[in-house]
N, CA and C atoms as a LAMMPS dump frame, in Angstrom:
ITEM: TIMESTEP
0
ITEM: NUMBER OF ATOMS
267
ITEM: BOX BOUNDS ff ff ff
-5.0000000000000000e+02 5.0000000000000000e+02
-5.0000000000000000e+02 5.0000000000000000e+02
-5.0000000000000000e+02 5.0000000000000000e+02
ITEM: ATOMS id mol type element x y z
1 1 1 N -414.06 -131.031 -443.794
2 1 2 C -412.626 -131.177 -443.81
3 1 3 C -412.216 -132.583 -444.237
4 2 1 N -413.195 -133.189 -443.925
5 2 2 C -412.875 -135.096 -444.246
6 2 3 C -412.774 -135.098 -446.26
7 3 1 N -413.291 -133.945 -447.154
8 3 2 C -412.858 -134.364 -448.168
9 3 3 C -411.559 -134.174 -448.333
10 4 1 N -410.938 -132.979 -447.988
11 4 2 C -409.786 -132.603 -448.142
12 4 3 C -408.655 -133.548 -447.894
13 5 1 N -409.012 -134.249 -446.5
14 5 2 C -408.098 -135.506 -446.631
15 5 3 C -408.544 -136.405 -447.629
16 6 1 N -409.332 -136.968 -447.983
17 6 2 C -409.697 -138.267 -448.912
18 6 3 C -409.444 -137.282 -450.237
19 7 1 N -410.118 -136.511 -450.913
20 7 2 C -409.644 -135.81 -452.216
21 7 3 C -408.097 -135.314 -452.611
22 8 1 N -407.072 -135.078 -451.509
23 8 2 C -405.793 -134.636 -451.846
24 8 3 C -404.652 -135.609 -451.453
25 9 1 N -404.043 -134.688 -452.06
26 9 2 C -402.165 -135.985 -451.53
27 9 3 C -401.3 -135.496 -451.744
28 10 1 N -400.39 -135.174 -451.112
29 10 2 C -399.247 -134.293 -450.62
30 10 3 C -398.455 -135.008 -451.809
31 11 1 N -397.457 -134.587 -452.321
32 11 2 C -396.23 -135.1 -453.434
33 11 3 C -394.601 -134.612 -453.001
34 12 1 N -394.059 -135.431 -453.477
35 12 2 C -392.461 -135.256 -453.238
36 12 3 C -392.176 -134.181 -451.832
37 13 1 N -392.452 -134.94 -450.797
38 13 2 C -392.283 -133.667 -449.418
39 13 3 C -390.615 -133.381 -448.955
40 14 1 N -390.06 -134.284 -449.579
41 14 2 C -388.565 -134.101 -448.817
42 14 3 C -387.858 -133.08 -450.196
43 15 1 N -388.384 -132.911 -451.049
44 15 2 C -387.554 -132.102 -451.823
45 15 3 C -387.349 -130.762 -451.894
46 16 1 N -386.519 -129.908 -451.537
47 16 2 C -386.417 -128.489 -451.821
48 16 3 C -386.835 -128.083 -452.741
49 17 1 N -386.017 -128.906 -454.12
50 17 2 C -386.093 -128.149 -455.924
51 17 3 C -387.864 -127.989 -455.77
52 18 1 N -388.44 -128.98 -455.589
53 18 2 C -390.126 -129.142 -455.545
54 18 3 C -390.716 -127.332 -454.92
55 19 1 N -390.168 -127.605 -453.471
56 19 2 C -390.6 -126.774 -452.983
57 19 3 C -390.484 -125.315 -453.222
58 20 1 N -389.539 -125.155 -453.549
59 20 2 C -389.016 -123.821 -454.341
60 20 3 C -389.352 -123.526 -455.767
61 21 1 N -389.729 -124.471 -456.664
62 21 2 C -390.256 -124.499 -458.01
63 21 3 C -392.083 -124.311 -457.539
64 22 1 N -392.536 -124.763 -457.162
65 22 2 C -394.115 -125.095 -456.594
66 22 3 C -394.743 -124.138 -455.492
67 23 1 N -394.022 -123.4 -455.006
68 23 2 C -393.969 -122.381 -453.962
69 23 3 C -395.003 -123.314 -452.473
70 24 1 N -394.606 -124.419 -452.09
71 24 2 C -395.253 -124.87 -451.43
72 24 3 C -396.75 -125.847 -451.668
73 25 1 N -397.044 -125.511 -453.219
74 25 2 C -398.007 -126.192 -453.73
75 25 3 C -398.296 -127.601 -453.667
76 26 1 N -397.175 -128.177 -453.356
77 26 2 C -397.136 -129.821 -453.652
78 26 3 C -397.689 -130.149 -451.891
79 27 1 N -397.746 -129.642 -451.342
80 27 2 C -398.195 -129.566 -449.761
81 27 3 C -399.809 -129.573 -450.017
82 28 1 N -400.747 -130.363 -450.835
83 28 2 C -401.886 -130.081 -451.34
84 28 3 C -403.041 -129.984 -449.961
85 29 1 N -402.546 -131.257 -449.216
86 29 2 C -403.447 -131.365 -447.893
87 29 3 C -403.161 -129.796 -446.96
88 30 1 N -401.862 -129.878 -446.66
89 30 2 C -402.122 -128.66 -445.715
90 30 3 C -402.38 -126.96 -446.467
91 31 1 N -402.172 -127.043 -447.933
92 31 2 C -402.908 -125.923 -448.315
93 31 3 C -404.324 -126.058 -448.228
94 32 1 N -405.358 -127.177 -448.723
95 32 2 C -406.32 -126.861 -448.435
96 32 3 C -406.766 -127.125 -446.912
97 33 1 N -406.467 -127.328 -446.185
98 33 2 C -406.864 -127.83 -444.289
99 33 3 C -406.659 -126.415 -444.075
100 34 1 N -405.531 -125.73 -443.958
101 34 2 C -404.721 -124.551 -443.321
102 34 3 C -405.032 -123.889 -444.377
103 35 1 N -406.297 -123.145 -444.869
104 35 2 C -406.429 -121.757 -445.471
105 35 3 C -405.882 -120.638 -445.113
106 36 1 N -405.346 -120.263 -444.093
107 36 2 C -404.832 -119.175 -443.542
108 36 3 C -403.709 -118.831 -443.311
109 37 1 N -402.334 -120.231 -443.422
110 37 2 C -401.585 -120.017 -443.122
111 37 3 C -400.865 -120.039 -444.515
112 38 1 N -399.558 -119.558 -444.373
113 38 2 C -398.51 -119.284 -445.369
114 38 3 C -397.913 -120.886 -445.685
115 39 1 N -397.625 -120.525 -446.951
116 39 2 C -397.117 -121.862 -447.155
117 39 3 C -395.007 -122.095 -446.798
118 40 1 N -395.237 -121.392 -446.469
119 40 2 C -393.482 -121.397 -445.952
120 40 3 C -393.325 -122.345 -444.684
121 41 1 N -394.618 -122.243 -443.363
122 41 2 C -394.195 -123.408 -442.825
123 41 3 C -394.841 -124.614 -442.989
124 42 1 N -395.229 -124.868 -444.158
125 42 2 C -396.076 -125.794 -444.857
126 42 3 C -395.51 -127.549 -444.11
127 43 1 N -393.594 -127.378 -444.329
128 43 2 C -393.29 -128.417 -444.208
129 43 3 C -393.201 -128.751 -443.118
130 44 1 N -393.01 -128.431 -442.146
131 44 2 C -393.377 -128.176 -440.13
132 44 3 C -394.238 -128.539 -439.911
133 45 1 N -395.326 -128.399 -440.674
134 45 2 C -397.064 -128.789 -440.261
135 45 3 C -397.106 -129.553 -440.723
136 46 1 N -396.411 -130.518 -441.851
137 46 2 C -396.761 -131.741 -442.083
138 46 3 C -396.895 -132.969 -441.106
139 47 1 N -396.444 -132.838 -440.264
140 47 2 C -396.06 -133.923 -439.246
141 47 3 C -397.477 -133.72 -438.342
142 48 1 N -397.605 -132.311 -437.84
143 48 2 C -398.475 -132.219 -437.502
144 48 3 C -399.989 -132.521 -438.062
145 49 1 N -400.202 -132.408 -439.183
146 49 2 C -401.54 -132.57 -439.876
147 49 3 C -401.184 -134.109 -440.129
148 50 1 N -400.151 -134.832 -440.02
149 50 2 C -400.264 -136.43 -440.252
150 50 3 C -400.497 -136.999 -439.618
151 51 1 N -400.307 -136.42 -438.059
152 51 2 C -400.542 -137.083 -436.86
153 51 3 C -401.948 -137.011 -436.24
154 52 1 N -402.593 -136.177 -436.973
155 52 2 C -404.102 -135.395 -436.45
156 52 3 C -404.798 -136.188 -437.238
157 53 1 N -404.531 -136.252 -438.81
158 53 2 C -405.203 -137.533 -439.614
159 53 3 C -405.624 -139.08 -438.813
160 54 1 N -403.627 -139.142 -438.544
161 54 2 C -403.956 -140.891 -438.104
162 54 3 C -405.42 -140.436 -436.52
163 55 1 N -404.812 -139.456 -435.797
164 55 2 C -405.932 -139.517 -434.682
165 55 3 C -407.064 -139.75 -434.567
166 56 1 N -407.691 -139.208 -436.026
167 56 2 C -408.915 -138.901 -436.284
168 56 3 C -409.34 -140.082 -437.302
169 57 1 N -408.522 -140.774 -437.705
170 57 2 C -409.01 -142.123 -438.901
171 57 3 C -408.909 -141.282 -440.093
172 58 1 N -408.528 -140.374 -440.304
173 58 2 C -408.609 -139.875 -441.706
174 58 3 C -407.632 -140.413 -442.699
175 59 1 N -408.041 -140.655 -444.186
176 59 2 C -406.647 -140.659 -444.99
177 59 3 C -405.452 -139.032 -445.259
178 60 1 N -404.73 -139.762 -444.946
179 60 2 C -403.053 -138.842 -445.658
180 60 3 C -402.684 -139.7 -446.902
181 61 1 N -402.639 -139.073 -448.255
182 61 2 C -402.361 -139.633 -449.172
183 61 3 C -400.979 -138.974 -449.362
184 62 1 N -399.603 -139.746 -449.72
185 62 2 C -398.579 -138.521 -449.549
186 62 3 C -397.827 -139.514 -451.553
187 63 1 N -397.49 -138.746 -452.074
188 63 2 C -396.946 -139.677 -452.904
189 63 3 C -395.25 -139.107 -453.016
190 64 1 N -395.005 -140.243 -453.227
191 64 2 C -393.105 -140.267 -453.002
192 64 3 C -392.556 -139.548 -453.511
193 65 1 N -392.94 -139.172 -455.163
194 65 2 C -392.375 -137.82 -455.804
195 65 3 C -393.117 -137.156 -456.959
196 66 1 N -392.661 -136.302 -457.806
197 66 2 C -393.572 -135.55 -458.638
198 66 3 C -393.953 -136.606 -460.013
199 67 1 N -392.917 -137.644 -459.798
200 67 2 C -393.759 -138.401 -461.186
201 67 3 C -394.333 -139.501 -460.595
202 68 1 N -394.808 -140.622 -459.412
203 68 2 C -395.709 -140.973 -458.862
204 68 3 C -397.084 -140.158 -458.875
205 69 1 N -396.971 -138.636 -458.595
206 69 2 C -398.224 -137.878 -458.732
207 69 3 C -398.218 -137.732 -459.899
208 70 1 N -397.503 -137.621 -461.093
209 70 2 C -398.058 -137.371 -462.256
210 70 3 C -398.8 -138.871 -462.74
211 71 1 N -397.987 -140.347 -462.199
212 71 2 C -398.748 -141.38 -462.952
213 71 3 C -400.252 -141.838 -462.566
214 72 1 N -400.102 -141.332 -460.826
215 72 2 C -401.454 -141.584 -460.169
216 72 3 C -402.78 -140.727 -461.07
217 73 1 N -401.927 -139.712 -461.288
218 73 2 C -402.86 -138.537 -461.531
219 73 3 C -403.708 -138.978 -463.053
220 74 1 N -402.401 -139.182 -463.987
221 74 2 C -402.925 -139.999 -465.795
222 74 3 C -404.063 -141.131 -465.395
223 75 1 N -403.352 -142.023 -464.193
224 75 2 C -404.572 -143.505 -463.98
225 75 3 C -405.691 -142.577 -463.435
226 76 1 N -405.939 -141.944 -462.827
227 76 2 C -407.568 -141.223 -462.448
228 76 3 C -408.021 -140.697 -463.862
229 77 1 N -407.472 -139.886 -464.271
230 77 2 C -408.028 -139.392 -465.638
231 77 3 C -408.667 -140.174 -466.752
232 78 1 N -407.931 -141.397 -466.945
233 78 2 C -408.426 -142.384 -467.665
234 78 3 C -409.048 -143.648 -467.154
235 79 1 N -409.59 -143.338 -465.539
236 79 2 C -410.596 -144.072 -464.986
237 79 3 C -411.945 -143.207 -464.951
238 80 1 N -411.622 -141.525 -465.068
239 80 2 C -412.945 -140.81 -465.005
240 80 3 C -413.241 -140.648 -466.625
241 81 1 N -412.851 -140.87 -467.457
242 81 2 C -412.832 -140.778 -469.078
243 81 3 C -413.399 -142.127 -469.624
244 82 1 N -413.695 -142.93 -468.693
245 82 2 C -413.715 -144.258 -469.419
246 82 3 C -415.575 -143.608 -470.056
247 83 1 N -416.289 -144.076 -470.566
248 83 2 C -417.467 -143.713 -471.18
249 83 3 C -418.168 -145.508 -470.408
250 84 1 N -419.127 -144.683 -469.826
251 84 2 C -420.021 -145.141 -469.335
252 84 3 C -421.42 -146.12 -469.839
253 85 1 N -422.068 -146.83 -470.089
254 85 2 C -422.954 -147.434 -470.431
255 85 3 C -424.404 -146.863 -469.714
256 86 1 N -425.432 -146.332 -470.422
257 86 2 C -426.284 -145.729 -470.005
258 86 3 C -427.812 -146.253 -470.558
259 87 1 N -428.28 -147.007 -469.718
260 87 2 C -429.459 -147.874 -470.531
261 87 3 C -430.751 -147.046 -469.719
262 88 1 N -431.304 -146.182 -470.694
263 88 2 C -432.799 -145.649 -470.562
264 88 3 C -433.597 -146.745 -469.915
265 89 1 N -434.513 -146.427 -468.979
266 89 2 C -435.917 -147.05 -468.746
267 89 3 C -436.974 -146.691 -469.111
């Protein structure tokens, strides 16, 4: 469960348009933590799964809105794209 916090990050949580366009998708942590539950009370459990994080030392990555996650998202892409240096022994 510890990747799910360190690998994901919740995006734009206070927005309806988000939530209703995304069907709850932007809730990335508690879709993958909460496999079972519906994403309708996605935003209810946020508080809860933030507070269980800090308990536990885990990261909550939350980003402020959908284009913060889109710029975070471009800077990873072109930190995993960079081409590597590979010297045979």
């Amino acid at each position: 469960m510890g990747h799910q916090f360190a690998a994901t990050s919740n995006f734009s949580p206070r927005s309806n348009l988000i939530f209703r366009l995304s069907g709850g998708l932007h809730y990335q942590v508690e879709q993958h933590v909460l496999l079972d539950v519906c994403h309708v009370p996605y935003k209810k459990l946020t508080k809860i799964v933030t507070e269980t994080a800090k308990e536990f030392g885990m990261p909550n990555h939350v980003k402020k809105s959908i284009v913060h996650a889109i710029g975070d998202h471009m800077k990873m892409l072109r930190l995993l794209g960079k081409k590597e240096e590979v010297i045979a022994i």
